[in-house]
Backbone bond lengths (Angstrom), bond angles and torsions (degrees), N, CA, C in turn:
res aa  C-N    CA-C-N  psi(-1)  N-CA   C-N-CA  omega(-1)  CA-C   N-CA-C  phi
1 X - - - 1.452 - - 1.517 107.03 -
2 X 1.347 119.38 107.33 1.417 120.18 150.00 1.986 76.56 81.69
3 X 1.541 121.47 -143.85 0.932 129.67 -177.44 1.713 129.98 -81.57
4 X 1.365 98.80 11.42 1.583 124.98 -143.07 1.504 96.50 -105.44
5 X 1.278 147.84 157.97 0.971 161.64 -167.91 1.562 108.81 -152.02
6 X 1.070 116.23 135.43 1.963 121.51 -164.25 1.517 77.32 -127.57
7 X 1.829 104.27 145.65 1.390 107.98 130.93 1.739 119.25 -109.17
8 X 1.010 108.14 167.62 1.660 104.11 -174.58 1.361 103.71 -124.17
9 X 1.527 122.99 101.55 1.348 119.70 -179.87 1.599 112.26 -101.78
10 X 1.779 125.37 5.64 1.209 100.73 140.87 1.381 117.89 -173.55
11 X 1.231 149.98 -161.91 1.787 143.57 172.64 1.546 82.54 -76.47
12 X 1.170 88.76 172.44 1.858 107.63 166.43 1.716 105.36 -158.86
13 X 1.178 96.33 149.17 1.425 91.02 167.06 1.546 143.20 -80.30
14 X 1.556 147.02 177.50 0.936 122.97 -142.46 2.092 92.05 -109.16
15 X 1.240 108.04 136.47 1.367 119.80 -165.86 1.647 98.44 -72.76
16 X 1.365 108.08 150.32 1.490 115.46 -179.46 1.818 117.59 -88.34
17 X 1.359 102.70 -2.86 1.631 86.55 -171.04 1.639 102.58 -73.19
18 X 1.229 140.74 -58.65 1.498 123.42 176.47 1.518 130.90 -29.99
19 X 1.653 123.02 -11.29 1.331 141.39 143.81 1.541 105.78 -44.98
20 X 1.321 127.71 -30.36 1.275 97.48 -155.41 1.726 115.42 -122.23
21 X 1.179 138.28 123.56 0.974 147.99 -166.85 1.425 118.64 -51.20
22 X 1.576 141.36 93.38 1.119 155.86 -155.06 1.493 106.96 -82.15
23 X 1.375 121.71 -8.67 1.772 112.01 150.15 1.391 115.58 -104.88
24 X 1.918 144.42 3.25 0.571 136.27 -109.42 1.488 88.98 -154.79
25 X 1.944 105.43 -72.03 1.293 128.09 156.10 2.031 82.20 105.30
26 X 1.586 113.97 3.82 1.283 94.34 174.93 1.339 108.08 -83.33
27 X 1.721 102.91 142.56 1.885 100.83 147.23 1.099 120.12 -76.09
28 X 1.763 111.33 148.01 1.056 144.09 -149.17 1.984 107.08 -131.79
29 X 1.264 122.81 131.46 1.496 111.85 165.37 1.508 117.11 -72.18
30 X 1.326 129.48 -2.02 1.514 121.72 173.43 1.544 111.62 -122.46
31 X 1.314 108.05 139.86 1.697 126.33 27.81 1.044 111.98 -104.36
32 X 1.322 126.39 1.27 1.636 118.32 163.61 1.504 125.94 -12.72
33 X 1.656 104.19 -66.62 1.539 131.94 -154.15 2.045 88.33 -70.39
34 X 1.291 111.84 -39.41 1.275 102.62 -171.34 1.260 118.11 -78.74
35 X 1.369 107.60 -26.11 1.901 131.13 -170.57 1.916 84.84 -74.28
36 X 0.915 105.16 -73.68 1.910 92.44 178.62 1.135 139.09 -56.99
37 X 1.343 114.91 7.19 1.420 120.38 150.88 1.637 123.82 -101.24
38 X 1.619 96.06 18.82 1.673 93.32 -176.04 1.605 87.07 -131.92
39 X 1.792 110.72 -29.42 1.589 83.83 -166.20 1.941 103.66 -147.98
40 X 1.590 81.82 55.95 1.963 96.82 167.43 1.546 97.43 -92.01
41 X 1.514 106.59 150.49 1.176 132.05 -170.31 1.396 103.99 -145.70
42 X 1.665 123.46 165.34 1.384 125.32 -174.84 1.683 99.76 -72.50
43 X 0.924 113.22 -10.44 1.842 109.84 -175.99 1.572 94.55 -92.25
44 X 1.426 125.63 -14.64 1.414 107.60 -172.87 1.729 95.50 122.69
45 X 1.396 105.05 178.65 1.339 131.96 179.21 1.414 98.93 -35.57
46 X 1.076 164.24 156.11 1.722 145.82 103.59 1.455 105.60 -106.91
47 X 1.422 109.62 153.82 1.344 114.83 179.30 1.646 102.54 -137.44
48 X 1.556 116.04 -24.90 1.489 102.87 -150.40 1.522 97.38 -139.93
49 X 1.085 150.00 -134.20 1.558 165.76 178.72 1.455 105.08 179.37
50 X 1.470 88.01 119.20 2.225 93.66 148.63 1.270 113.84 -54.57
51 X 1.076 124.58 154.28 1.540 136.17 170.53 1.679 116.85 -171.09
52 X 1.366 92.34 157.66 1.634 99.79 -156.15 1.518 90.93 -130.91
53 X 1.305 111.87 155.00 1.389 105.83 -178.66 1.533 109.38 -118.08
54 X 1.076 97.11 131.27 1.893 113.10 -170.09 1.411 89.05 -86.26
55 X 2.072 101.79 179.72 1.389 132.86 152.76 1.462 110.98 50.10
56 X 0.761 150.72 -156.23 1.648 154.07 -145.79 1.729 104.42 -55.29
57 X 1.289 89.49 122.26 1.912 106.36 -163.55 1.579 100.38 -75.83
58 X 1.456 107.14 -46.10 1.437 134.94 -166.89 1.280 113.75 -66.46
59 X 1.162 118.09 -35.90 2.026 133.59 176.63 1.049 110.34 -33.84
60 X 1.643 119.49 127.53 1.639 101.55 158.15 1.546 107.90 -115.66
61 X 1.210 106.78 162.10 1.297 132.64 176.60 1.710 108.39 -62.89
62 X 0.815 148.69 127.74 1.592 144.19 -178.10 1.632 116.50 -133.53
63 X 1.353 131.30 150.27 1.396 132.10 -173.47 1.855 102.80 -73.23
64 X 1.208 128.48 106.36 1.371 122.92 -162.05 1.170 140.04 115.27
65 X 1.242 98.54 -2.03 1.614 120.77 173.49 1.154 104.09 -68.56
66 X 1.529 125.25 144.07 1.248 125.61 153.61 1.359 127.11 -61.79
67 X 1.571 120.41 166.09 1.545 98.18 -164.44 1.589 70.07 -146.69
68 X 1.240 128.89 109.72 1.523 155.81 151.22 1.685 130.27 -62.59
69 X 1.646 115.42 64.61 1.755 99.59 -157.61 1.346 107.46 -76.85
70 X 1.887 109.51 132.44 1.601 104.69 168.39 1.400 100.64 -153.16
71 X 1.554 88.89 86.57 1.977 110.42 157.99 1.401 94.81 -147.76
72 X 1.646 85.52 161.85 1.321 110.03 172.92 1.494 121.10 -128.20
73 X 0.992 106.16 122.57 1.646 103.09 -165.98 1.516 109.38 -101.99
């Protein structure tokens, strides 16, 4: 991303706060219910990757950066 380099050490699963209704404060099954019919796996739900950011300490992240994907999972 931009000048930034990620490593990705693993899937993760998909976090529950977007379940929950921000005038309401109820939980909700979506988008969960829809996200697991596009992206269940034998480990479970995944939606996202950990990642750590390597190589240049100093880099910043900026609105416009290109974002270049190269892993393979």
């Amino acid at each position: 991303v931009g000048p930034l380099t990620f490593a990705f050490t693993k899937a993760c699963a998909r976090c529950q706060i977007p379940n929950v209704d921000p005038e309401t404060a109820v939980v909700g099954m979506e988008p969960t219910l829809t996200l697991a019919r596009h992206r269940l796996f034998p480990q479970g739900m995944l939606f996202g990757v950990y990642a750590v950011m390597s190589g240049a300490a100093r880099a910043q992240l900026r609105v416009g950066d290109v974002v270049e994907p190269a892993f393979d999972f």
